[in-house]
TORLUM-35403 format. One record per residue (C-alpha): residue number from 1; x, y, z. Coordinates in Angstrom, 2 decimals. Example, Ala and Ser with C-alpha at 12.3 -4.5 7.8 and 13.67 -1.06 7.14 Angstrom:
2
R   pos      east     north        up
R     1     12.30     -4.50      7.80
R     2     13.67     -1.06      7.14
//
This chain:
445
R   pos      east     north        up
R     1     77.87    106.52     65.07
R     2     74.12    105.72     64.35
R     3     72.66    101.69     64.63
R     4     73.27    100.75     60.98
R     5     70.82     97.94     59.89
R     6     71.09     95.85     57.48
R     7     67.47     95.17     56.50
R     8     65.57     98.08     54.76
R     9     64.63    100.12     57.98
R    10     62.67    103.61     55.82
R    11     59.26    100.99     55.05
R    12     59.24    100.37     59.28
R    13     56.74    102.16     61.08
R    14     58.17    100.85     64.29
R    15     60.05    103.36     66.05
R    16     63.87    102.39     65.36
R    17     67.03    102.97     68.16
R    18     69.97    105.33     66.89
R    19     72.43    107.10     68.08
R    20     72.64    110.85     67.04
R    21     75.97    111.43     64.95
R    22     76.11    115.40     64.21
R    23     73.73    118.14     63.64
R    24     72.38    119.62     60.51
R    25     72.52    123.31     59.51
R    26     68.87    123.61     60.49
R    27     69.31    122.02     63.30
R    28     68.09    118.46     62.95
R    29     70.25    115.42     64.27
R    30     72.33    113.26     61.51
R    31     72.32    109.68     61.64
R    32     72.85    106.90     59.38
R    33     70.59    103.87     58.62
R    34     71.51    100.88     55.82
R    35     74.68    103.59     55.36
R    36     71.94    105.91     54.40
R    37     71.91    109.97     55.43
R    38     68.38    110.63     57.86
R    39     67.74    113.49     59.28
R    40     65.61    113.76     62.57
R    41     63.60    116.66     63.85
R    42     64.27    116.89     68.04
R    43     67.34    115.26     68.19
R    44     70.82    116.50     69.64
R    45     74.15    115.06     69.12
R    46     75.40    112.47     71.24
R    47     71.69    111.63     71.64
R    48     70.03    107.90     71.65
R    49     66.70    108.14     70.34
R    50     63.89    106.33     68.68
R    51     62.25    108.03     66.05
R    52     60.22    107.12     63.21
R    53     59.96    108.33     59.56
R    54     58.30    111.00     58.20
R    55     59.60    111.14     54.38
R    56     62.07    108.98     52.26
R    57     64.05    110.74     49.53
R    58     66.30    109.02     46.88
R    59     69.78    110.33     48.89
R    60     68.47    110.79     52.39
R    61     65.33    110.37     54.79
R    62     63.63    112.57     57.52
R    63     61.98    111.39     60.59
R    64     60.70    112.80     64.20
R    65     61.91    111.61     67.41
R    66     59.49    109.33     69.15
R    67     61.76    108.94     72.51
R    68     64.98    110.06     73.71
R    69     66.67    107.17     76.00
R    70     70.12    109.21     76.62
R    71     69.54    113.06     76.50
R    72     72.20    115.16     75.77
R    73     73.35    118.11     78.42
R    74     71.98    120.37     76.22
R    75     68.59    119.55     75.87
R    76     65.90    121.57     77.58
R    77     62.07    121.08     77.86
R    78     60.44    123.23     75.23
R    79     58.45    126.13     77.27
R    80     55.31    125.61     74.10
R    81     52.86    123.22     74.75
R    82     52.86    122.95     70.75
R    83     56.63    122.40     69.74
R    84     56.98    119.52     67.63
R    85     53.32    119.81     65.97
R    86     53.79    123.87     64.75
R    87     56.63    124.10     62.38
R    88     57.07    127.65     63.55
R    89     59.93    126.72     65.62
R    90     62.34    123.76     65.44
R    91     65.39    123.96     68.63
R    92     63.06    125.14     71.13
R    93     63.92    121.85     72.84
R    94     67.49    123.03     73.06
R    95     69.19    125.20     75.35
R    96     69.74    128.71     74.09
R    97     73.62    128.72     74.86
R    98     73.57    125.55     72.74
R    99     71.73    127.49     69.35
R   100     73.97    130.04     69.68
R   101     76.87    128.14     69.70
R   102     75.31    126.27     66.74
R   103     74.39    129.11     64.82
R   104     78.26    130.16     65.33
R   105     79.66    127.17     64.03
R   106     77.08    127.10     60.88
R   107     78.88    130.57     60.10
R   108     82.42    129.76     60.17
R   109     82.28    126.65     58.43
R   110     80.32    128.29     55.68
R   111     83.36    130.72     55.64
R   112     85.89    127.97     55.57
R   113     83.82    125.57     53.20
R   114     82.47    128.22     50.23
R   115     85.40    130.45     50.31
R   116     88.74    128.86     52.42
R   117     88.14    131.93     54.57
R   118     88.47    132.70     58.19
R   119     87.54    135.79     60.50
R   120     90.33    137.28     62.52
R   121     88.30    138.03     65.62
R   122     84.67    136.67     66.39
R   123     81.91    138.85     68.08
R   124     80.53    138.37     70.79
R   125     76.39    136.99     69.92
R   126     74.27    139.29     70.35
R   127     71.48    138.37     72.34
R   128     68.22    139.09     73.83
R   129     65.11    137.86     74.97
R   130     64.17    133.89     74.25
R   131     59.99    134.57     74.63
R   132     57.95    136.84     73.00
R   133     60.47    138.89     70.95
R   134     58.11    138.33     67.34
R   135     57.02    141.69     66.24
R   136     56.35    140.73     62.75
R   137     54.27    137.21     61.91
R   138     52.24    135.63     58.99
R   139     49.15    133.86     60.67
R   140     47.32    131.21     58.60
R   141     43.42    131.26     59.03
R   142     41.26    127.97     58.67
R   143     38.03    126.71     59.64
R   144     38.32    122.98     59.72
R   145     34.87    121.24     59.70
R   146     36.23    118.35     61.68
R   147     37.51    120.04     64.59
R   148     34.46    122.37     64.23
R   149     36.48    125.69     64.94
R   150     38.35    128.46     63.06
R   151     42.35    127.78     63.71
R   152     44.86    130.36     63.27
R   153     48.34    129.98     63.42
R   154     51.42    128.17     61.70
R   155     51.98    125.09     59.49
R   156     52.45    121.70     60.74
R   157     55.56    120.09     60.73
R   158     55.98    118.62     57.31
R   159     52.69    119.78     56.78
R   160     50.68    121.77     54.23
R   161     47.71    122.26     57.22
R   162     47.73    124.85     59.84
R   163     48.69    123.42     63.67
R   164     45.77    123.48     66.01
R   165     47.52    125.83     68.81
R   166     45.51    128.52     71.11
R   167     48.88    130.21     72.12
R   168     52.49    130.99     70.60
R   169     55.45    131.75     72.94
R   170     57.87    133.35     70.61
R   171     54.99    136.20     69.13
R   172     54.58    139.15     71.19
R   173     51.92    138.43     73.84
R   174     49.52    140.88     72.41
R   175     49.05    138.12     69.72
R   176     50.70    135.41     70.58
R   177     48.78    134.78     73.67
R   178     45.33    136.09     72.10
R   179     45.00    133.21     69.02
R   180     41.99    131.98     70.66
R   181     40.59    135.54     70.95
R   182     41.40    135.80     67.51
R   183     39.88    132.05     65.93
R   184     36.52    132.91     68.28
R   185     36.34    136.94     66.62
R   186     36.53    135.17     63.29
R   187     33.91    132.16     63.89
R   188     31.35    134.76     64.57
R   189     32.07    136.25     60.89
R   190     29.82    135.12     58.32
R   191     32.67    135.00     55.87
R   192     34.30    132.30     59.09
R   193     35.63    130.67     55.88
R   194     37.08    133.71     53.78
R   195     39.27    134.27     55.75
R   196     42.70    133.48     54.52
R   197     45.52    134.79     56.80
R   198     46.08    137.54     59.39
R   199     49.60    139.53     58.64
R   200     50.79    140.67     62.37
R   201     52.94    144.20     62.60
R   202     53.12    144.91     66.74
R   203     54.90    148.07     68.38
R   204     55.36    148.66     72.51
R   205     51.94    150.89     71.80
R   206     50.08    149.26     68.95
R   207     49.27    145.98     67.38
R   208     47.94    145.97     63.66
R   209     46.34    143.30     62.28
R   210     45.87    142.82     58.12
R   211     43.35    140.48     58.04
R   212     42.95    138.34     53.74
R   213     39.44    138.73     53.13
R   214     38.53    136.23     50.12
R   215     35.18    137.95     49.47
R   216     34.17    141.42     50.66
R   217     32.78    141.52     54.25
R   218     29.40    142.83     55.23
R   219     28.75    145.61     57.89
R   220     28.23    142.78     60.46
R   221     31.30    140.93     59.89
R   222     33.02    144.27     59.86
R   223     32.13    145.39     63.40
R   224     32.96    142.07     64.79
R   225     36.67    143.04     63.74
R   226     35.72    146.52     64.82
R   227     34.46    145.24     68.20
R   228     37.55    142.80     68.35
R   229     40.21    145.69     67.70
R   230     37.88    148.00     70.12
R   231     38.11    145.51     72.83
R   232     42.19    144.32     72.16
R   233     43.39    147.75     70.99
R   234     44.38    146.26     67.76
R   235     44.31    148.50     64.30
R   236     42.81    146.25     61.75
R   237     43.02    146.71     58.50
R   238     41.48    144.24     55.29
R   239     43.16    143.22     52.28
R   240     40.48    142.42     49.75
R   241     43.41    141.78     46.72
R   242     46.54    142.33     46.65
R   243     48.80    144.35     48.58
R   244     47.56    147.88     47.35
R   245     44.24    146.86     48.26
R   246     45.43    146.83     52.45
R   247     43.26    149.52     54.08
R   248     42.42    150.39     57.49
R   249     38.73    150.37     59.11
R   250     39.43    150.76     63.24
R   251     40.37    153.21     64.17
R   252     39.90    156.28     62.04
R   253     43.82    157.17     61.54
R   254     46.82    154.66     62.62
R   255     50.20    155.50     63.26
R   256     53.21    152.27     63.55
R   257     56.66    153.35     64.48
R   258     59.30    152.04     66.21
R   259     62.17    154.35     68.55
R   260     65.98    153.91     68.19
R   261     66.52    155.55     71.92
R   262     70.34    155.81     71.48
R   263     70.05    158.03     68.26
R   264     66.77    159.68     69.58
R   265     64.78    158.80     66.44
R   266     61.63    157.20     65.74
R   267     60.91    155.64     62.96
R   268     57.57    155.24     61.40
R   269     56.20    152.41     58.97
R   270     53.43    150.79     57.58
R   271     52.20    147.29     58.81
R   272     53.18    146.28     55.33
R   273     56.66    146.90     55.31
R   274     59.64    144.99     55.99
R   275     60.82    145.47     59.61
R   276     63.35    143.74     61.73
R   277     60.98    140.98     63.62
R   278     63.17    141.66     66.82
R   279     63.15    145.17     68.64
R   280     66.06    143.93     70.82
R   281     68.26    142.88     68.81
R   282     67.87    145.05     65.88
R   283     68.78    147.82     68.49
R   284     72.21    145.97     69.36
R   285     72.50    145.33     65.25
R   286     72.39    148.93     64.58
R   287     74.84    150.01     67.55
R   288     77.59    147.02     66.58
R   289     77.28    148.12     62.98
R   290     77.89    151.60     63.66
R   291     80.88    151.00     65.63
R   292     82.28    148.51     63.02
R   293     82.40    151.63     60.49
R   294     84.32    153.61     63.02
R   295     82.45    156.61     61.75
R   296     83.32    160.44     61.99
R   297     82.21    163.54     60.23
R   298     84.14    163.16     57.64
R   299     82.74    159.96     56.93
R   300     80.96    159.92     53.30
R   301     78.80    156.10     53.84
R   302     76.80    154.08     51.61
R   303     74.21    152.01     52.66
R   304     72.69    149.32     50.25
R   305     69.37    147.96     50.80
R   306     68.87    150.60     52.83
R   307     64.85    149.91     53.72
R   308     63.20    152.46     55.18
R   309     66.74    153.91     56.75
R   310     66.84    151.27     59.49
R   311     70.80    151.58     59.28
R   312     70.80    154.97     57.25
R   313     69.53    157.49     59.77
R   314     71.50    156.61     63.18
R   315     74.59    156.52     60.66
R   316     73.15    159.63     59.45
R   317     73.73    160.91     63.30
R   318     77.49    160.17     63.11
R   319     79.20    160.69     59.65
R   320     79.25    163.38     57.44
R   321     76.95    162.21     54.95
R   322     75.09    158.99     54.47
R   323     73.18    157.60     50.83
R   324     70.75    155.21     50.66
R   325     69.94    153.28     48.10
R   326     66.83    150.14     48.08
R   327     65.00    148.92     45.27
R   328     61.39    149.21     46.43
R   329     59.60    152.31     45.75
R   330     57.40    152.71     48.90
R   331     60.82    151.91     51.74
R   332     62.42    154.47     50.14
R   333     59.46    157.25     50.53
R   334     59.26    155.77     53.98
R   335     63.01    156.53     54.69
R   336     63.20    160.30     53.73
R   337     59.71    161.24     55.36
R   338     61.52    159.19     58.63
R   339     64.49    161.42     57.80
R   340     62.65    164.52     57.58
R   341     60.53    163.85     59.83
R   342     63.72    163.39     62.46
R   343     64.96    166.34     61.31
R   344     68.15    164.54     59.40
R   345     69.37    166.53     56.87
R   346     72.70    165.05     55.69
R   347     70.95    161.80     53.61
R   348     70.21    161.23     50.06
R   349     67.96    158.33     48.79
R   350     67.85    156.86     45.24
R   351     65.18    153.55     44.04
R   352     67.65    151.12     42.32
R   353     67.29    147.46     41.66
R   354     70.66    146.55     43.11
R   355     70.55    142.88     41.70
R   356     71.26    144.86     38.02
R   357     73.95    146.97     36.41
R   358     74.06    150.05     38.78
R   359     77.52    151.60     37.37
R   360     75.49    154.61     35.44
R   361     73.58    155.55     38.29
R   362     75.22    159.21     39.93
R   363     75.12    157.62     43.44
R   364     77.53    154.65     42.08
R   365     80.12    156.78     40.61
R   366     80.66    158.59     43.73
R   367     83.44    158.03     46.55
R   368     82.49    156.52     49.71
R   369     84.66    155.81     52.72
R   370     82.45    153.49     54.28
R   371     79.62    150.93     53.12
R   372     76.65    149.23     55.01
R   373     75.26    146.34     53.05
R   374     72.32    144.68     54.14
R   375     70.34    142.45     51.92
R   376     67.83    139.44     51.67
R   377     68.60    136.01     51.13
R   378     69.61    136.00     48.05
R   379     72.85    138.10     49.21
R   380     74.58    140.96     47.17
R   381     76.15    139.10     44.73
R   382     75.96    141.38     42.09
R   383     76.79    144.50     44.09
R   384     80.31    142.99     45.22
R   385     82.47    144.05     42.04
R   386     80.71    147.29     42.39
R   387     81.27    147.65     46.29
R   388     85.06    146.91     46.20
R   389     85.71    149.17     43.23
R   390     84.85    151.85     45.46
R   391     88.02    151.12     47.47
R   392     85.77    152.14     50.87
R   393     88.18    151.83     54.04
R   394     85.67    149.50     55.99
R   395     82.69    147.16     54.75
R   396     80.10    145.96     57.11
R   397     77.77    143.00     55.85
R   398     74.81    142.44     57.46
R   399     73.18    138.96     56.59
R   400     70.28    136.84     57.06
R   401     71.57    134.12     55.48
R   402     75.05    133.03     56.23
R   403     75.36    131.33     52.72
R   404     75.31    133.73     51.02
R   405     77.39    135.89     52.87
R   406     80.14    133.43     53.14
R   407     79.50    133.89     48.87
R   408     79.87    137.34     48.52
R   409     82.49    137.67     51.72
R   410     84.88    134.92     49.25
R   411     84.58    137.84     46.32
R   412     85.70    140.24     48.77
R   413     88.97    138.62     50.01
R   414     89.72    136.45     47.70
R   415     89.63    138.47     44.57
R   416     89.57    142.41     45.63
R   417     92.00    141.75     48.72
R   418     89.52    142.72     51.39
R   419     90.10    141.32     55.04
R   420     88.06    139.38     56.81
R   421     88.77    141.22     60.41
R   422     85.32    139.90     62.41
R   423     82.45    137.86     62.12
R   424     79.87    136.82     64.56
R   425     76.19    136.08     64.81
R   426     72.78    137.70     66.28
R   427     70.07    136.02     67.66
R   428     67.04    137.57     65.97
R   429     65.14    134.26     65.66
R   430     65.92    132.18     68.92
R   431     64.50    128.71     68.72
R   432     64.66    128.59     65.16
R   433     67.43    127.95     62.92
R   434     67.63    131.28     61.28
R   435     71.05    132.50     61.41
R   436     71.61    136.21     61.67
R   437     75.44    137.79     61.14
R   438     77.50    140.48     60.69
R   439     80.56    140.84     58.89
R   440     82.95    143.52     59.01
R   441     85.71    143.95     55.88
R   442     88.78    145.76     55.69
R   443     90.60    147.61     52.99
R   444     94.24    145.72     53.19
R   445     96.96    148.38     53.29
//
């Protein structure tokens, strides 16, 4: 248990000795001080630490550890010079056996606390590389008069103002390691200041950058992006507005896409578009989804929030038929150019907000033998009712965020008589507390 003092400790700005109880969901260690709940960034169970505050809240404060005096067998020395100012990443300073077997644990309890459910089996994590792995990234852009230079990068910790960092470990090194490239292209800008954020979309081949322009760019400021995507092989595109302003200036035509090897397809998007973050283990997602269905070509599947046919067209190249269904407009024209374009011919896709009655719509009222569900955050809630009705042999839930999973897994068994058969996590975000799973239900005979 944590030091518990008696006098008020939250007003000290002294660093104060505790003893790390537990760990939070996100990762942060639990302690108690005056019998109250505080929650410190860089701490591990079983740790003693000093730390001091950082906020007070009416049921709990937060605070940042200042020194640890007993490390725990799990801590590791963070690899990025800047872990523990960026909030980009918060368990870099613990090993990555140690998140994983964190992450797991977050999971099941969620199972056993929001629905009194259990998995059968567990999956094995799927895993990949720790450094690097960021395809996909939202860079802030500021010039800071008192530091005298253009930053770009992420937040602060508890912090509404951008870190002061030259290099990210976890972005691919084509940006990651290039931020000062980047901060010096834009201090040459007259518009150093109008800049607003740089939206990051990388493949093995190309790196696209969408750089916020608050006010429109001259010809000058527009070659120094030119020159900087000349000299970097980036594509660089400007977004003057909103997102159907986004348009591309170097080089004349630009082409993003990303291979799935083991189906033979490639799969093209725009730097706009939602895409898995991690090539690695998106690959493994696909491959351990596909042989959770158990699919043959008899197979009739249903895939909900189907994207751009990240899921739909390798599931396309082992059933009989696959549907897709998504709610925005451009994913969907995305997937059946990607399906024609791979020369798929056994998918339909349909536009369909799927957090709203769907039960009209042709593509609900059909039979399916096997559905792929992968939403946001907010989960598929509202889909559930609709799902089980369909009496498919085998569900497969992938999540990205194990709340609401454990949610809509609780609908499942506990009132349509679905089985829980195996659950088990994927590492798409390593040092981070982002917690991707799968989930596969069966009908129960």
């Amino acid at each position: 248990m944590g030091r518990r003092r008696r006098k008020s400790a939250k007003l000290s700005l002294d660093p104060i000795e505790v003893v790390i109880e537990s760990l939070s969901h996100e990762g942060r260690g639990i302690t108690h001080v005056n019998d109250k709940v505080v929650f410190i960034d860089g701490a591990l169970t079983g740790e003693k630490v000093t730390f001091q505050y950082v906020s007070t809240h009416r049921n709990y404060d937060e605070g940042r550890v200042v020194d640890v005096l007993e490390p725990s067998i799990d801590r590791v020395e963070p690899k990025c010079e800047f872990y523990g100012l960026c909030g980009g990443c918060s368990i870099q300073h613990m090993s990555p056996e140690k998140q994983i077997e964190i992450k797991q644990d977050v999971l099941l309890n969620l199972f056993s606390r929001t629905s009194q459910i259990n998995p059968q089996n567990i999956l094995p994590a799927l895993t990949g590389d720790y450094w690097g792995y960021r395809t996909k990234a939202r860079l802030g852009v500021k010039y800071v008069e008192k530091k005298g230079r253009v930053i770009v990068g992420f937040r602060e910790k508890h912090s509404p103002y951008l870190a002061n960092m030259n290099q990210c470990e976890v972005l691919d090194i084509k940006i990651g390691h290039k931020l000062e490239v980047l901060s010096q292209a834009i201090a040459k800008m007259q518009a150093y200041n109008k800049i607003a954020q740089i939206e990051v979309a990388t493949t093995d081949k190309v790196s696209a950058l969408i750089f916020r322009n608050l006010i429109e760019l001259c010809d000058e400021d527009k070659q120094i992006l030119i020159d900087l995507g000349t000299s970097e092989n980036y594509h660089i595109y400007l977004q003057p507005s909103g997102p159907d302003s986004v348009h591309l200036i170097h080089p004349e035509s630009s082409e993003l896409s990303y291979k799935l090897p083991e189906y033979g397809l490639d799969i093209k998007f725009l730097p706009t578009d939602f895409t898995q973050v991690n090539t690695s283990i998106n690959q493994q997602m696909i491959s351990q989804a596909i042989g959770l269905l158990e699919l043959n070509n008899n197979d009739n599947v249903l895939d909900l929030f189907c994207g751009l046919g990240n899921f739909t067209l390798p599931i396309a190249t082992k059933a009989g038929t696959v549907t897709g269904v998504e709610g925005d407009v451009g994913l969907i024209d995305r997937a059946k150019l990607n399906a024609e374009n791979n020369s798929i011919a056994n998918t339909e896709f349909h536009v369909q907000d799927l957090t709203k009655d769907v039960t009209s719509s042709r593509w609900a009222q059909k039979k399916y033998s096997k559905i792929l569900i992968d939403p946001a955050r907010p989960g598929a809630f509202e889909m559930m009712e609709v799902v089980a009705k369909m009496d498919p042999e085998r569900i497969v839930y992938v999540s990205c965020n194990p709340a609401t999973l454990a949610r809509d897994a609780g609908v499942l068994v506990n009132d349509y008589g679905y089985q829980l058969e195996t659950a088990g996590v994927m590492d798409m975000f390593p040092h981070t507390a982002h917690v991707e799973s799968m989930a596969l239900f069966v009908r129960s005979n």
